[in-house]
DSSP file (Angstrom, degrees, kcal/mol; ACC not computed):
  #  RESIDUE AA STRUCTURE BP1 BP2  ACC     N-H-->O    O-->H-N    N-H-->O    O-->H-N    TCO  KAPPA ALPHA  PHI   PSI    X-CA   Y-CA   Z-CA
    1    1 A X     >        0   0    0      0, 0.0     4,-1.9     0, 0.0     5,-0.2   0.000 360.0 360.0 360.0 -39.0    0.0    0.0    0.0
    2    2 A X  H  >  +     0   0    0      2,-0.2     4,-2.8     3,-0.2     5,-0.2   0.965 360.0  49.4 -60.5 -41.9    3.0    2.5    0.5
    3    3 A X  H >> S+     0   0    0      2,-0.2     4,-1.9     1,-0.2     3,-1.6   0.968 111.1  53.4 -79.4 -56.1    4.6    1.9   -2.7
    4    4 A X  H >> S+     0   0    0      1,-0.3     4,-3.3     2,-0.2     3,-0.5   0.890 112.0  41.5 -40.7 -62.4    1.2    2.4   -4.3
    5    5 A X  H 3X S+     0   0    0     -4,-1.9     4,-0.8     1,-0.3    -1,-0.3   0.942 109.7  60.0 -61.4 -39.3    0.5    5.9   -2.6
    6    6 A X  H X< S+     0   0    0     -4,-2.8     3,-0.6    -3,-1.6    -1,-0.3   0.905 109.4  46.1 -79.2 -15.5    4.1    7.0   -3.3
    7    7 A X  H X< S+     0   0    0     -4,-1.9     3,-1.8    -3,-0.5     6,-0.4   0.943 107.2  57.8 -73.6 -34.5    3.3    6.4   -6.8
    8    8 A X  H 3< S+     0   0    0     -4,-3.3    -1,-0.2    -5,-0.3    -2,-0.2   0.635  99.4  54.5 -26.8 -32.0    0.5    8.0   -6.5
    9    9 A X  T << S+     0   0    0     -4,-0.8    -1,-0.3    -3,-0.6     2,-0.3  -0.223  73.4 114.5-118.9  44.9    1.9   10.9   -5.5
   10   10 A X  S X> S-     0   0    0     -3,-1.8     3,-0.8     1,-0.1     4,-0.6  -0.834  80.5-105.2-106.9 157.6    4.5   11.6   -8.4
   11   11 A X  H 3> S+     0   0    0     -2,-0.3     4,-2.1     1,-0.2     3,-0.5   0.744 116.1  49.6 -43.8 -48.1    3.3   14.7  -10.1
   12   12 A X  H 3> S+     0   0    0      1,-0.2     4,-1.5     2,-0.2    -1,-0.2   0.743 117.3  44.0 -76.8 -30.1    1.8   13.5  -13.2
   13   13 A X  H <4 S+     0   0    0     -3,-0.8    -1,-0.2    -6,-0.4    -2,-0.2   0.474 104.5  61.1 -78.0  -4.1   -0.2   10.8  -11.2
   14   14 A X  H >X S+     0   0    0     -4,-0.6     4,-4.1    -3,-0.5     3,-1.6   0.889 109.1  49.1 -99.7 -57.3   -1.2   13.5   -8.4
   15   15 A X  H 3X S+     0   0    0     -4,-2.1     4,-2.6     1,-0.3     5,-0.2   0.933 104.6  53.9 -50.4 -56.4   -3.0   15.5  -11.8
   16   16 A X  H 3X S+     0   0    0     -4,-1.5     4,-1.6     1,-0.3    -1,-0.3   0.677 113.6  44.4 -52.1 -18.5   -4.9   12.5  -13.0
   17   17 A X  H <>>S+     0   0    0     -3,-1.6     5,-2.1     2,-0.2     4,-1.3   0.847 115.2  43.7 -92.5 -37.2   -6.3   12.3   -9.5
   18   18 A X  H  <5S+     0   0    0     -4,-4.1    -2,-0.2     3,-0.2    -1,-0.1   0.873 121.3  43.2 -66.9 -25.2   -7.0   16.0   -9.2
   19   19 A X  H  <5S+     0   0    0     -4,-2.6    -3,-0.2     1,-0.2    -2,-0.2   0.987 115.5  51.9 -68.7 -62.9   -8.7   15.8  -13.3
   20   20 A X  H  <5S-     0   0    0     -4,-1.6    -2,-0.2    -5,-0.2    -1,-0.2   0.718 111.9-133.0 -45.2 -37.7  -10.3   12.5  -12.1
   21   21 A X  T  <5S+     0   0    0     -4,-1.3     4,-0.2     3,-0.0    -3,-0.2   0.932  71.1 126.0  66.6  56.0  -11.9   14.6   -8.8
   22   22 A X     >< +     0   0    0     -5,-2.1     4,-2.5     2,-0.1     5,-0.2  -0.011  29.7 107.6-114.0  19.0  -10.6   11.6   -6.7
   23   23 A X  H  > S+     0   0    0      2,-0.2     4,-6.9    -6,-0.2     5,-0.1   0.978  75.6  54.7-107.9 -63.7   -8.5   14.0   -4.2
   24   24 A X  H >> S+     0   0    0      1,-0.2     3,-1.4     2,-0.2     4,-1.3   0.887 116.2  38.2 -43.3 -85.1  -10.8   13.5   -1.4
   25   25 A X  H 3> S+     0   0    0      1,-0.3     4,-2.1     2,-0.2    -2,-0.2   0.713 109.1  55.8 -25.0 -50.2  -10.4   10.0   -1.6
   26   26 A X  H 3X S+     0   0    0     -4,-2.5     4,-2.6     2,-0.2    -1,-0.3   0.941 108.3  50.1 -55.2 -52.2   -7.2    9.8   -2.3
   27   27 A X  H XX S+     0   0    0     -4,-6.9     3,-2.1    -3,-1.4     4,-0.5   0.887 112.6  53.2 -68.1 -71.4   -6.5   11.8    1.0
   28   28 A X  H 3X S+     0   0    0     -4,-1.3     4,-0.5     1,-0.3     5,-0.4   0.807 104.3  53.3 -29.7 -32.2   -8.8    9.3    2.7
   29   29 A X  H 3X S+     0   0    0     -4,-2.1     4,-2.6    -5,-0.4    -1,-0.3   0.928 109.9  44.4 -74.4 -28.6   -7.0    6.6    1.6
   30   30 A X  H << S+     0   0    0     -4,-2.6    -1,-0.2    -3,-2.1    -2,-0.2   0.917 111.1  51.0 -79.3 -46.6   -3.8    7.8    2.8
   31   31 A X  H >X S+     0   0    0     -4,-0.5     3,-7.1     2,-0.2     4,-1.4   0.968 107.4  59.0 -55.0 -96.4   -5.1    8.9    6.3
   32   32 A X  H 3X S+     0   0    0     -4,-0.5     4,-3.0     1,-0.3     3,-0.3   0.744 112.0  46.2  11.1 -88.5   -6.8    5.0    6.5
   33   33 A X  H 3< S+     0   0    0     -4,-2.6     4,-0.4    -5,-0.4    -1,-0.3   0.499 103.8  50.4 -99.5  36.3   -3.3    3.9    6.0
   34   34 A X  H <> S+     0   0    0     -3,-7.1     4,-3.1     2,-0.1    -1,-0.2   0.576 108.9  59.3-101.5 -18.2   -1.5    5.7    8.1
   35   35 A X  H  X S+     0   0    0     -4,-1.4     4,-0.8    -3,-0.3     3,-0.3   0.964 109.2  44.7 -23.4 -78.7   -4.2    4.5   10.6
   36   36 A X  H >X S+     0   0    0     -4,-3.0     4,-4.5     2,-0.2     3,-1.4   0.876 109.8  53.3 -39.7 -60.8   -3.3    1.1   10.0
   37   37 A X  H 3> S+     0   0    0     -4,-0.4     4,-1.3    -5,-0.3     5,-0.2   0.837 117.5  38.9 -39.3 -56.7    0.5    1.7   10.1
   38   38 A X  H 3X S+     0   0    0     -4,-3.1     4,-1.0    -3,-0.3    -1,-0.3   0.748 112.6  53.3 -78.3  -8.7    0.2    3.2   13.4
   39   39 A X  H <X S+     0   0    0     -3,-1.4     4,-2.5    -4,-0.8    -2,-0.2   0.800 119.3  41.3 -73.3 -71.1   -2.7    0.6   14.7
   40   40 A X  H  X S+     0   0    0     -4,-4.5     4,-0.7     2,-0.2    -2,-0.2   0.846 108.5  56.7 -70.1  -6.3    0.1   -2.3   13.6
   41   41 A X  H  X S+     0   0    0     -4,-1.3     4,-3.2    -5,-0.3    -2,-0.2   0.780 111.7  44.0 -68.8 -72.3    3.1   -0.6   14.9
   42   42 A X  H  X S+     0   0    0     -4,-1.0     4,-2.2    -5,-0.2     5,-0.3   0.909 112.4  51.0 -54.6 -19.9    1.4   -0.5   18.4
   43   43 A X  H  X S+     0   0    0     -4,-2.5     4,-4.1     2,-0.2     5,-0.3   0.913 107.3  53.6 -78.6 -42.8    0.1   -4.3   18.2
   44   44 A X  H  X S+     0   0    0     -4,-0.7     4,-2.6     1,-0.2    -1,-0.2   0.917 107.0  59.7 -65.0 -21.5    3.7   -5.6   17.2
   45   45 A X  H  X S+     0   0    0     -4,-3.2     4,-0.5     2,-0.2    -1,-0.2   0.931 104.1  40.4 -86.2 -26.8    4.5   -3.7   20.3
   46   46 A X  H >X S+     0   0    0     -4,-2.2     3,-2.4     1,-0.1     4,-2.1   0.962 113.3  73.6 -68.3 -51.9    2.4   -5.6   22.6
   47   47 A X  H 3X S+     0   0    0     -4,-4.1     4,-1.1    -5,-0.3    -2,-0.2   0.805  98.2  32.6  31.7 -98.4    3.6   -8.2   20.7
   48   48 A X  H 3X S+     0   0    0     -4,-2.6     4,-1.3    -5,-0.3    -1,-0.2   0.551 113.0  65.2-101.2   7.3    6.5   -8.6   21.5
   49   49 A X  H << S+     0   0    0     -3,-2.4    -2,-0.2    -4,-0.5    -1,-0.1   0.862 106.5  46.8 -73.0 -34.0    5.7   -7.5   25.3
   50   50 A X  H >< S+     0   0    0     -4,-2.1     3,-1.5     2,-0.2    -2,-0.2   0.744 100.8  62.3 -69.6 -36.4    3.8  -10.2   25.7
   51   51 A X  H 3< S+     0   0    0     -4,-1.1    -2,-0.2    -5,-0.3    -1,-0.2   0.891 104.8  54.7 -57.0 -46.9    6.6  -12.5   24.0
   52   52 A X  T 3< S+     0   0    0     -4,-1.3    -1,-0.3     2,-0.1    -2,-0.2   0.668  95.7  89.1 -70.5  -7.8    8.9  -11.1   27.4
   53   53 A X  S <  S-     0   0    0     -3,-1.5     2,-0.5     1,-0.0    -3,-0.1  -0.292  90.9-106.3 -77.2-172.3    6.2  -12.4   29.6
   54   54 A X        -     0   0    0      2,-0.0     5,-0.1     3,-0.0    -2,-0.1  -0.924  36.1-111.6-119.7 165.4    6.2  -16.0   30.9
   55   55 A X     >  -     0   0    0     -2,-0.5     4,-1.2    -4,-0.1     5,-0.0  -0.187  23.0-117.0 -95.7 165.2    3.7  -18.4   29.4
   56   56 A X  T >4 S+     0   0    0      2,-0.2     3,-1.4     3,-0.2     4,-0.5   0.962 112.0  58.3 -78.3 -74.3    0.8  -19.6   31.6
   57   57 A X  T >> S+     0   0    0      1,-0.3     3,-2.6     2,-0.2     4,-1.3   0.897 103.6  51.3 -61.5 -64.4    2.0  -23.4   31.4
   58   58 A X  H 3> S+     0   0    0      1,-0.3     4,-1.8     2,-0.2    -1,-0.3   0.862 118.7  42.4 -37.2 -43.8    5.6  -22.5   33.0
   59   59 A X  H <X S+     0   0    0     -3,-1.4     4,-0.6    -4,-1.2    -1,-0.3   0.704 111.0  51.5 -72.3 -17.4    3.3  -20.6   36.0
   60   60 A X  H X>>S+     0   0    0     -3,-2.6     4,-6.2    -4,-0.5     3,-0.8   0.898 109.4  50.3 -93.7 -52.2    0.9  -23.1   36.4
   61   61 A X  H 3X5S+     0   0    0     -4,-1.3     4,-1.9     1,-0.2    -2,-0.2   0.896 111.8  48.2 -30.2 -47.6    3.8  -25.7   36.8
   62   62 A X  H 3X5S+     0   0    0     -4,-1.8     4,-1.3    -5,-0.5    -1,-0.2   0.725 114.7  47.7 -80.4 -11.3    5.5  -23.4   39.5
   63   63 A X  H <X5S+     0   0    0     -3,-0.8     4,-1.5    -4,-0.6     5,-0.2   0.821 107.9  47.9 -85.5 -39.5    2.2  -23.1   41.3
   64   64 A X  H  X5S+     0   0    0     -4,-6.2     4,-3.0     2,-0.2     3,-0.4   0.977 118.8  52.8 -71.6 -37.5    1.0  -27.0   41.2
   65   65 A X  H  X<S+     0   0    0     -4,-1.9     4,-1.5    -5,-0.6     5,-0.2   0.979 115.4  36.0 -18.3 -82.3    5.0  -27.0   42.7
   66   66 A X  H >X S+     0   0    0     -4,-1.3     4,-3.3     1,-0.2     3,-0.7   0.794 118.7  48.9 -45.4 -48.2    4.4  -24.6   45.3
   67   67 A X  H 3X S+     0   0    0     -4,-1.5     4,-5.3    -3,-0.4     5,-0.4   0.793 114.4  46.6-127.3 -49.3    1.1  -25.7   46.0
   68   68 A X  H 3< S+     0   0    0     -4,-3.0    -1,-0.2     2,-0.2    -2,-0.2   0.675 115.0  45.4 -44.3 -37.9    2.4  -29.4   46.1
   69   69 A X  H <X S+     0   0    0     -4,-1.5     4,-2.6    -3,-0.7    -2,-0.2   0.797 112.6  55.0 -96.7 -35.4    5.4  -28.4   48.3
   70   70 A X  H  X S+     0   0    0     -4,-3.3     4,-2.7     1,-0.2    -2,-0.2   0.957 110.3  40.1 -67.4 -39.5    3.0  -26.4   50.4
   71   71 A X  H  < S+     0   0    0     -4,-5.3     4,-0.2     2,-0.2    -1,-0.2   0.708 107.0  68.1 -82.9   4.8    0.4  -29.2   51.1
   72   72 A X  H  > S+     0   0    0     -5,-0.4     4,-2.7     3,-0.1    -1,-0.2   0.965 102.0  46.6 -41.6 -64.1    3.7  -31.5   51.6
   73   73 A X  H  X S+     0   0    0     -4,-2.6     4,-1.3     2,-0.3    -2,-0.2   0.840 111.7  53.9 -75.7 -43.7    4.4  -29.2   54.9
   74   74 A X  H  X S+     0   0    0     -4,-2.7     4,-1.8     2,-0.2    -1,-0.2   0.917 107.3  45.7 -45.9 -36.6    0.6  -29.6   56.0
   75   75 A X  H >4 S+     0   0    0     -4,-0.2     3,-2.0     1,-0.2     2,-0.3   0.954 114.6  49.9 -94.1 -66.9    0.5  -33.2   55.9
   76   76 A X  H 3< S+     0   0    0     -4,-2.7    -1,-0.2     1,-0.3     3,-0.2   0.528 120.2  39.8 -40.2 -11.0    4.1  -33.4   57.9
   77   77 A X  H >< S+     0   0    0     -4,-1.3     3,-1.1    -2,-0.3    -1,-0.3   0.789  82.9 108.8-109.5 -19.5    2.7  -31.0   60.4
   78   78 A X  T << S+     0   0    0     -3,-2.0    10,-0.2    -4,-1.8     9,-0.1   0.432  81.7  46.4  11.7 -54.3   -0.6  -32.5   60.5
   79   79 A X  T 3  S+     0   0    0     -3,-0.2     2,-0.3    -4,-0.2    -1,-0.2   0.339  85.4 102.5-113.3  26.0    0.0  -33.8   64.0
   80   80 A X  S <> S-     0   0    0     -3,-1.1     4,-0.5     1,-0.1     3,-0.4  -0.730  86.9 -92.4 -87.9 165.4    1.6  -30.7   66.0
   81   81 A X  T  4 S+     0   0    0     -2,-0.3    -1,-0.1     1,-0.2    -2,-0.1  -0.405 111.4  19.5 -81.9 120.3   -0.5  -28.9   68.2
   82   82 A X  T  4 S+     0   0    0     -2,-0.2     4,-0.3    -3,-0.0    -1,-0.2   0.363 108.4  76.4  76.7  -3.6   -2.2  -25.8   66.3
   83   83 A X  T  > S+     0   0    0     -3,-0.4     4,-2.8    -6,-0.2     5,-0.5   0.625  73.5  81.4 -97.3 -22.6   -1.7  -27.1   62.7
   84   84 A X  H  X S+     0   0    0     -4,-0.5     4,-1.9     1,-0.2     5,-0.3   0.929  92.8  44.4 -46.3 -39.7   -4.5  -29.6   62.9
   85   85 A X  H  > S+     0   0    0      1,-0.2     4,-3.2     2,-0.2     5,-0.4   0.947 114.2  49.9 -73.2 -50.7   -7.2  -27.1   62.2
   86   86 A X  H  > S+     0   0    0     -4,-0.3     4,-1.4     2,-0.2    -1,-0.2   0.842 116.5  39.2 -73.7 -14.3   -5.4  -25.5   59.4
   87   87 A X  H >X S+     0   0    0     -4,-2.8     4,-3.5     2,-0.2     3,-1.1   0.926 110.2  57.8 -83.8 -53.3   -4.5  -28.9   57.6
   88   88 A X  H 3X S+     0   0    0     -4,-1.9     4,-0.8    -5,-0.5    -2,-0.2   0.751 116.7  43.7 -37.4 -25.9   -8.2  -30.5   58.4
   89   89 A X  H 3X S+     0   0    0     -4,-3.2     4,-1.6    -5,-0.3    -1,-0.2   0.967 115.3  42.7 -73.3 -49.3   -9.2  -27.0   56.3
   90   90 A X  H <X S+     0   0    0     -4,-1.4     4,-0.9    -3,-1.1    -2,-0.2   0.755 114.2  49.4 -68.8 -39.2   -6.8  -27.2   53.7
   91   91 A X  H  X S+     0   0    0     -4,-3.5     4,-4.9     2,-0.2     5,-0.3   0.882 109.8  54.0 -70.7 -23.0   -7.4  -31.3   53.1
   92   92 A X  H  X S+     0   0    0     -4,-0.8     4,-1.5    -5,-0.3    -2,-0.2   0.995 110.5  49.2 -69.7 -48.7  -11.6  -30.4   53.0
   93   93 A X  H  < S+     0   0    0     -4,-1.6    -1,-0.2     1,-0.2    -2,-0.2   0.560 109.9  51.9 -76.2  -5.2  -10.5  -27.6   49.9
   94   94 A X  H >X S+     0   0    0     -4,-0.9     4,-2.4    -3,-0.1     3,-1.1   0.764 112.6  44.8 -53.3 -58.8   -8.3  -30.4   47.9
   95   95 A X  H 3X S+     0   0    0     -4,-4.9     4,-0.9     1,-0.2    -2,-0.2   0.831 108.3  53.6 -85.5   5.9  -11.1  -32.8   48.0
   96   96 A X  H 3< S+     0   0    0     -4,-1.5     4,-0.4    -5,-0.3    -1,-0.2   0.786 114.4  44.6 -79.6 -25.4  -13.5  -30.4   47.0
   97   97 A X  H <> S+     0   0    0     -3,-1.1     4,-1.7    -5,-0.2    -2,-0.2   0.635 111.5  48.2 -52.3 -53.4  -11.2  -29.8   44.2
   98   98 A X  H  X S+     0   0    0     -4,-2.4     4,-2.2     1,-0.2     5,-0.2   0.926 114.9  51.7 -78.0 -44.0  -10.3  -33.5   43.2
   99   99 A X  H  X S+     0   0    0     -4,-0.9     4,-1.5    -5,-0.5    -2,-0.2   0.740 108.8  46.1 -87.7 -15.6  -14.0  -33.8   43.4
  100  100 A X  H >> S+     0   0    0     -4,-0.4     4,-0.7     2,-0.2     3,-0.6   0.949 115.4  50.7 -54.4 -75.7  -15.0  -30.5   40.8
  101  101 A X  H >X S+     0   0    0     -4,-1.7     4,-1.9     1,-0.2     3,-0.6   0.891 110.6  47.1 -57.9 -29.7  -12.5  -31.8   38.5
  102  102 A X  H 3X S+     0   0    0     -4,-2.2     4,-1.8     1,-0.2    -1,-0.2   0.981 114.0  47.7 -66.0 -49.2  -14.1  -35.5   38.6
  103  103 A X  H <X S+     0   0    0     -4,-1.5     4,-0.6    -3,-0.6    -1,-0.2   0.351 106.7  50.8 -85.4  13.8  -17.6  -34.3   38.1
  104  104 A X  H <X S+     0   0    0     -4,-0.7     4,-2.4    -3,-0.6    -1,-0.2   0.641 115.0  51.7 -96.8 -49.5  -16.9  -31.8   35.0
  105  105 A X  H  < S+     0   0    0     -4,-1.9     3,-0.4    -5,-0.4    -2,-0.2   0.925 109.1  44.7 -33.9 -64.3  -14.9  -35.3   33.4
  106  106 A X  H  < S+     0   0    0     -4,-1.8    -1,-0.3     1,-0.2    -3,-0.2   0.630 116.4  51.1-110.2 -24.4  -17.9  -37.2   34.1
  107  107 A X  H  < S+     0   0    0     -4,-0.6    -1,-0.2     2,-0.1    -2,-0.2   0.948  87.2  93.2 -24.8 -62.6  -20.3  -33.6   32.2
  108  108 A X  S  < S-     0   0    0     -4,-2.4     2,-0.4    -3,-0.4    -4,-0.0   0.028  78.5-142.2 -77.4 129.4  -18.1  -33.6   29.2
  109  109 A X              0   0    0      1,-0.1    -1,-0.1     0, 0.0    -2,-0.1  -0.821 360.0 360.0 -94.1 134.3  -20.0  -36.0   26.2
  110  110 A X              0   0    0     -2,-0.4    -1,-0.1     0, 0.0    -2,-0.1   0.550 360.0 360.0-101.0 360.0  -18.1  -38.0   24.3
């Protein structure tokens, strides 16, 4: 589309537009894509912002980790004096969990 509009705009093509009564257009068209230009200049730049983030599988991995390592330390602490409450909480929101994920399996038609 640039190379077209800089031919467009050599002299002898500039007349034919102005003879034609196209001028108005012509300036629309140009405005239009320099719209674009700057609409796709800004996208490549989220782009490639997004490219520097880190992908949702790599976080969800360090979170079932974490998550893993933290209900590890529950169930080893299980039987001290003041962790009981907080594991007996933690183990009821796991199986409430296993047991969502079980019943959406057993939704899904195959």
């Amino acid at each position: 589309m640039k190379k077209l509009i800089e031919e467009l705009e050599i002299p002898q093509n500039r007349q034919k537009i102005t003879v034609l009564s196209l001028d108005p257009a012509f300036t629309e068209l140009k405005s239009k894509h320099e719209f674009f230009e700057t609409q796709f200049a800004d996208q490549a730049e989220a782009n490639a912002d997004l490219r520097q983030m880190t992908s949702a599988s790599a976080i969800r991995k360090d979170l079932e980790k974490n998550l893993k390592t933290y209900i590890n330390l529950l169930t080893a602490m299980k039987d001290v004096q003041d962790w009981e409450l907080l594991y007996n909480d933690t183990n009821e929101l796991v199986k409430a969990a296993k047991n969502s994920e079980v019943n959406r399996k057993e939704e899904k038609p195959e």
